[in-house]
C-alpha positions, 0 to 999 in steps of 0.5 A, a space after each residue: 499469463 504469457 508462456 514463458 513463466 515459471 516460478 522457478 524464475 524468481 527467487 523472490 515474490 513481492 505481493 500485495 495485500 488488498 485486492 490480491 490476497 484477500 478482500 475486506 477480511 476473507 482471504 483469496 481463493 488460492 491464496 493460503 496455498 500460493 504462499 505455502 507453495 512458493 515458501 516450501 520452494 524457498 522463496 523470500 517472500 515480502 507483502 506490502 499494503 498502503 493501507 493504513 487502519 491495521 497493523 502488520 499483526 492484524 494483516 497477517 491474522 486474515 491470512 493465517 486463519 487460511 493457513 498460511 505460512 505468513 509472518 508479521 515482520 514479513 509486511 511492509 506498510 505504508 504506515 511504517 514507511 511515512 512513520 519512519 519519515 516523520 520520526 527523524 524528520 518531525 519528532 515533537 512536531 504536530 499534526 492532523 491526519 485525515 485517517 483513522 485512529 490505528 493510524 494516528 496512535 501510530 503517529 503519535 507513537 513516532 513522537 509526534 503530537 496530535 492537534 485539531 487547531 489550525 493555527 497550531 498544527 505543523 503538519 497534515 496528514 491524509 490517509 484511509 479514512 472511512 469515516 471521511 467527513 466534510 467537517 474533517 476535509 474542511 479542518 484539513 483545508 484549513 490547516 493547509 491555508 495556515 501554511 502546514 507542511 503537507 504529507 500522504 501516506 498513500 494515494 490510492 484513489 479506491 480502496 476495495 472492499 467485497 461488492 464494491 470501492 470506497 473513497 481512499 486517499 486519492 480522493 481527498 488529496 483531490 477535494 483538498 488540492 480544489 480547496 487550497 490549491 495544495 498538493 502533498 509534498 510527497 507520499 509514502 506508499 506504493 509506487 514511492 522510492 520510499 516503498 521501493 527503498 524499504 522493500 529492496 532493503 529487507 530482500 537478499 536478492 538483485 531486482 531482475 529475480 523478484 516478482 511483484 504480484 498486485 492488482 492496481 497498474 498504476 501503483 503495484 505494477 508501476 512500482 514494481 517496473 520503477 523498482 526493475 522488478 517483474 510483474 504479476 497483474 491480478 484479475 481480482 481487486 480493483 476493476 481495471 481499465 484497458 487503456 491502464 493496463 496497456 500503460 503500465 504493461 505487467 509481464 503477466 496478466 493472472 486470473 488469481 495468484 494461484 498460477 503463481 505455482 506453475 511450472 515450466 
């Protein structure tokens, strides 16, 4: 971290979930305490996660278990953001997502309908799958060549777990731009204005006071610079390549959110 950092800087801290604060299901150390410190010094405080095979309540619990301070009405997804999409721009349309089932109930519940027959189908949908299936990419391509508009949630190549990564929505997004040719039309989580657009409108403070703290460059920390905010990269999470974070450039480079509590 460079010297000159001190929270007092910032009235607001944006933090990614996975990778950041906690991995698979057990919290960071000096997560809990980061949260509690930073809110007690009156800091808004937003969590956003392209994770799609959760809810904010269930993002939240991890958290809470390790005491903290943390509300679901606080996290922002990238479900809830491609939801909000889909429900004023395709209610009673169908679909097929390449994800989970939380995530299709969740379409579902935006007034969407479900299908698996490709020359029904109006859209797809590709997101955390980790049940990921040749026979699920195949239907996906096929649906695609019967000309259905084309979405995802997310684009995360990896999503961390604890040892290793798992193939995420990147990865798919690839296999089926070799099938068809295809690419989506446009996606939802982080770095897009959409995520950018839904974080600025629950935070009451000017981009230049708030701090993103992520463990990705190519999303966390290009979102955060897209969006005029500073930055925080963690050592935790995803494995980061040299020539990445020199690209995306992180006003401060942490071990682990704990030195988010300095003071200068």
């Amino acid at each position: 971290m460079t010297n000159n950092y001190s929270h007092k800087h910032y009235s607001a801290f944006i933090f990614d979930l996975d990778g950041t604060l906690y991995l698979g299901e057990t919290p960071l150390p000096g997560a809990a305490e980061t949260i509690n410190f930073l809110k007690s010094s009156g800091k808004q405080i937003r969590y956003v996660s392209n994770k799609t095979i959760g809810g904010p309540t269930d993002y939240c619990a991890i958290l809470e278990r390790a005491g903290a301070d943390i509300f679901p009405s606080e996290i922002i997804t990238a479900t809830n953001v491609i939801k909000s999409f889909l429900n004023k721009n395709y209610e009673g349309k169908t679909f097929f997502a390449i994800g989970e089932e939380t995530f299709i109930t969740e379409i579902e519940s935006a007034g969407l309908i479900y299908s698996e027959k490709p020359d029904k189908t109006d859209l797809l949908l590709v997101t955390l799958d980790r049940e990921i299936s040749d026979s699920k990419i195949s239907l996906g391509a096929e649906i695609l060549n019967n000309g259905a508009a084309y979405y995802a949630a997310n684009i995360d190549r990896t999503y961390p777990v604890p040892g290793k990564e798992i193939w995420d929505a990147g990865q798919t997004i690839e296999k089926l731009g070799e099938i068809t040719g295809r690419l989506p039309a446009d996606h939802f989580g982080k770095p897009s204005p959409h995520m950018i657009n839904e974080i600025k409108s629950r935070l009451s403070t000017v981009p230049g006071k708030c701090l993103l703290c992520g463990d990705r460059p190519e999303t966390d920390i290009y979102m955060g610079r897209l969006a005029g905010f500073k930055t925080a990269l963690t050592a935790t999470g995803v494995k980061k390549e040299k020539k990445m974070i020199e690209l995306y450039k992180p006003d401060y480079y942490i071990d682990s959110v704990i030195e988010l509590t300095r003071e200068n």
